[in-house]
C-alpha positions in Angstrom: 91.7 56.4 29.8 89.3 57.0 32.8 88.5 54.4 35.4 85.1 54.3 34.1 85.9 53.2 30.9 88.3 50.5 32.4 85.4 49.2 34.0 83.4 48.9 31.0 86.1 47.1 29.1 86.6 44.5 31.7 82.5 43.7 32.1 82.4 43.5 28.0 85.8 41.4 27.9 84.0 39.2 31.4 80.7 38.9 29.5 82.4 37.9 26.0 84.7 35.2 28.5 81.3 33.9 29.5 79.5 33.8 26.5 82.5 31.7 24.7 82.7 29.2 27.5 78.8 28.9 27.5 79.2 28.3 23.3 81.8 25.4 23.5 79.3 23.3 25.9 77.0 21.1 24.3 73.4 21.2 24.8 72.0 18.8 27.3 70.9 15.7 25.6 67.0 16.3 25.8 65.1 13.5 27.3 64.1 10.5 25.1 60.9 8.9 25.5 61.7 5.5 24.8 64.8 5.5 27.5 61.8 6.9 30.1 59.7 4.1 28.8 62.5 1.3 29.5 63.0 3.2 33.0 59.1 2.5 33.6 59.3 -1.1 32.5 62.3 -2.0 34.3 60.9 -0.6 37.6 57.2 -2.6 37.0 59.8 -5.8 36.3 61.4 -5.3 39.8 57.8 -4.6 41.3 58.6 -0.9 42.1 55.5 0.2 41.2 54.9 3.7 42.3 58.2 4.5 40.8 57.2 2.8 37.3 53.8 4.6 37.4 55.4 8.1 37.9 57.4 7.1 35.1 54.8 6.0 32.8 53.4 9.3 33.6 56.6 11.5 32.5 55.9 9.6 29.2 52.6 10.8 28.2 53.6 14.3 29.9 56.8 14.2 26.6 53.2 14.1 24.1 53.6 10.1 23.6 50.5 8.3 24.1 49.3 4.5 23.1 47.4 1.3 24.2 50.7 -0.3 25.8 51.2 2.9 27.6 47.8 3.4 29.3 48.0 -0.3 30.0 50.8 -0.6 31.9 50.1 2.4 33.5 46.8 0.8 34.6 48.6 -2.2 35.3 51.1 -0.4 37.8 48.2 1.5 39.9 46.5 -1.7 40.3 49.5 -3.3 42.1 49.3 -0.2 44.1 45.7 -0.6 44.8 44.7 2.8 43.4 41.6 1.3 41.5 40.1 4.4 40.4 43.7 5.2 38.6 43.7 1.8 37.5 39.8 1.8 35.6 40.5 5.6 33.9 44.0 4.4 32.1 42.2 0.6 31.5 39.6 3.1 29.7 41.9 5.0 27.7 43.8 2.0 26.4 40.2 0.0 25.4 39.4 4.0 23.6 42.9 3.2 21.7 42.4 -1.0 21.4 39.2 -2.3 21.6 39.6 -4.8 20.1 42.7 -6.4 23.0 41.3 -8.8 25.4 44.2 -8.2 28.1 43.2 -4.8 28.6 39.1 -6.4 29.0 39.9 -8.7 31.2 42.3 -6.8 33.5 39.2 -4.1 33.2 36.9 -6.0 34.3 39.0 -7.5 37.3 39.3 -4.0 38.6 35.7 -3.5 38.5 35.5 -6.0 40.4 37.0 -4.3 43.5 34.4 -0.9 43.4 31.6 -0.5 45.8 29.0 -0.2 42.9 28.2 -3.1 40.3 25.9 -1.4 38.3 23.6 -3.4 35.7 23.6 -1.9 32.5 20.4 -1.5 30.6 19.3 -4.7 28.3 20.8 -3.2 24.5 18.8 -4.4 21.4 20.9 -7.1 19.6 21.2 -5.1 16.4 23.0 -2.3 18.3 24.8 -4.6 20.5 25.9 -6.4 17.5 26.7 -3.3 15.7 28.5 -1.7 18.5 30.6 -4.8 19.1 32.0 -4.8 15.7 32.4 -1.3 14.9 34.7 -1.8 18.3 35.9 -4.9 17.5 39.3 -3.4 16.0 41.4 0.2 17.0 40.3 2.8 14.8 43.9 2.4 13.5 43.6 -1.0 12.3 40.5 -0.4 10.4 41.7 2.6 8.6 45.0 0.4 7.6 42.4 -2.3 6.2 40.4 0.0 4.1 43.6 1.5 2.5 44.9 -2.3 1.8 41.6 -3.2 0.9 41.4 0.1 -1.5 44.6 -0.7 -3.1 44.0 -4.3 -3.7 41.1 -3.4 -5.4 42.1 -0.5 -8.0 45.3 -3.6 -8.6 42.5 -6.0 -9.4 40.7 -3.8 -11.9 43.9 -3.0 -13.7 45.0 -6.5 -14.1 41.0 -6.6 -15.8 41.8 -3.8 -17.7 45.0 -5.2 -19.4 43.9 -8.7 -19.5 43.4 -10.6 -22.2 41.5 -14.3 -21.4 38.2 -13.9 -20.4 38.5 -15.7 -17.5 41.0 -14.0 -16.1 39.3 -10.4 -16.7 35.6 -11.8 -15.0 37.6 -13.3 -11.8 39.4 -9.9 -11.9 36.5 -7.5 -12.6 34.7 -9.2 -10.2 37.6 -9.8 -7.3 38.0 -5.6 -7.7 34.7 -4.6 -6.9 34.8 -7.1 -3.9 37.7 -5.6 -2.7 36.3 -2.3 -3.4 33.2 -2.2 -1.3 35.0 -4.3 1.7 37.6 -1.1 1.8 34.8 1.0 1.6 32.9 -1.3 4.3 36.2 -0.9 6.5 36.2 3.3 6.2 32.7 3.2 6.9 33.7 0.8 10.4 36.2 3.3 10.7 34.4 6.6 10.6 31.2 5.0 12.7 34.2 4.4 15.8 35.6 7.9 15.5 32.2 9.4 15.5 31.3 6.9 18.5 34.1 8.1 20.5 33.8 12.0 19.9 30.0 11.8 20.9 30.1 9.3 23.8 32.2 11.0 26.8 32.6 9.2 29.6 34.1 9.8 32.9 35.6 7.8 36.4 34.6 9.0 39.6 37.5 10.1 42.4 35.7 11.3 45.1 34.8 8.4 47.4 30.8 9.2 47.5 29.5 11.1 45.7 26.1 12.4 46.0 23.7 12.6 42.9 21.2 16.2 42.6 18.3 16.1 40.8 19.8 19.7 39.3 22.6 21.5 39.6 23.3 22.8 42.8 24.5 21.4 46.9 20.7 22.2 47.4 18.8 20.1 45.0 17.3 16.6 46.0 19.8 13.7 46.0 19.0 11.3 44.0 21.4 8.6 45.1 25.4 7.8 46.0 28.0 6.8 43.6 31.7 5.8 44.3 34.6 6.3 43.7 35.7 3.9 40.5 32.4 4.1 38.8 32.2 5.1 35.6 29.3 7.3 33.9 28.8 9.2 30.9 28.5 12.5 30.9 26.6 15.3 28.9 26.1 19.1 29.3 27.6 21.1 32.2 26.5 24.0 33.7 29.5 25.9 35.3 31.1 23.4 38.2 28.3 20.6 37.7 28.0 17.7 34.8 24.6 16.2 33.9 25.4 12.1 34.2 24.0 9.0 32.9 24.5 6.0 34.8 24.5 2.6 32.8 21.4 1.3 34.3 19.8 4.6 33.0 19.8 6.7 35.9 20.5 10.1 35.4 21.3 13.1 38.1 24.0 16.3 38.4 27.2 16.0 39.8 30.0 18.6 40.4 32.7 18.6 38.0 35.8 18.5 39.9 34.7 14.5 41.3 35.2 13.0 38.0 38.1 12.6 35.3 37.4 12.4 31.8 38.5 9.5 29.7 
């Protein structure tokens, strides 16, 4: 047997050495979400708060997102006085709850602490009224009631079907058609949100001023200065810049890259 076969016995016998020890080790454990989430919440506890937020932030980076996780992601760059950090994840947990008055109030006490307090434009009561009960529960929560409600109902009628005193088949008859149109009041609350959300995008400002064209471009007119914290809604875009609208109404062209969408 040449030497040159020798060689190639001993690299397939090495390579065969390796890939049996590699076998008989177990795959690293990969990394649970809920053990990064206890990490987080154990660091916010003991006030280490830029550790907690980097944590809360490997959460949604493993695909888990929720309320209670935008929340106390909010909650941890407030403590580190990173306000515009603090308003977008206060926003994103109000998109998933908006119905939870500790993400409001904490909300609005970061508000507080941006340069611009901007006066939103009188809304008719009807669409105020509307608005604030089309957002008074997640889009979660109203889905779950329409099913209940749904279910309840079709029970109701069945009992009116198989029933035999009068009585008992009116109150049924009657209850299951209640029930009915509530469920189909709830999936019609529901729908109204998800459509609300998908065709109102909004946006916080990062840069610290921000100067506001009259068009796209560094050239145009400014219009005026917005801050960093502030949050706008935003429409079309025309390649690096986003056409705004400002609560009180006022509307001008930004460039992309100073904003983060909610």
């Amino acid at each position: 047997m040449t030497s040159k076969m020798h060689k190639y016995i001993a690299c397939l016998l090495l390579m065969l050495a390796m890939a049996g020890s590699s076998f008989g080790k177990a795959a690293p454990a990969p990394i649970s979400g809920k053990d990064v989430m206890a990490k987080a919440n154990e660091a916010y506890g003991k006030g280490k708060y830029q550790e907690a937020s980097k944590a809360y932030e490997q959460v949604l980076a493993l695909g888990y997102e929720s309320a209670p996780i935008y929340y106390n992601l909010g909650n941890a760059y407030y403590k580190l006085d990173e306000i515009p950090e603090a308003i977008l994840y206060y926003e994103k947990a109000y998109k998933l709850s908006p119905g939870d008055e500790d993400i409001q109030v904490n909300l609005q006490f970061a508000n507080l602490k941006i340069t611009d307090k901007i006066e939103a434009v009188p809304e008719f009561f009807v669409a105020k009224w509307w608005r604030g009960l089309v957002m008074g529960l997640s889009l979660e929560t109203w889905s779950v009631w329409a099913v209940v409600l749904f279910l309840l109902g079709f029970s109701a009628l069945i009992i009116y079907l198989f029933a035999r005193l009068p009585v008992a088949k009116r109150t049924a008859f009657y209850l299951g058609i209640f029930l009915l149109v509530a469920g189909l009041s709830a999936l019609v609350l529901a729908s109204a949100q998800q459509s609300y959300i998908e065709d109102t995008r909004h946006a916080i400002v990062f840069s610290g001023t921000v100067n506001v064209q009259s068009a796209p471009g560094d050239k145009q007119k400014t219009l005026f200065v917005i801050h960093e914290g502030t949050k706008v809604q935003i429409g079309q875009r025309e390649q690096d810049w986003i056409r705004i609208v400002l609560p009180n109404g006022n509307v001008g062209w930004i460039e992309a890259a100073a904003v983060r969408e909610i």
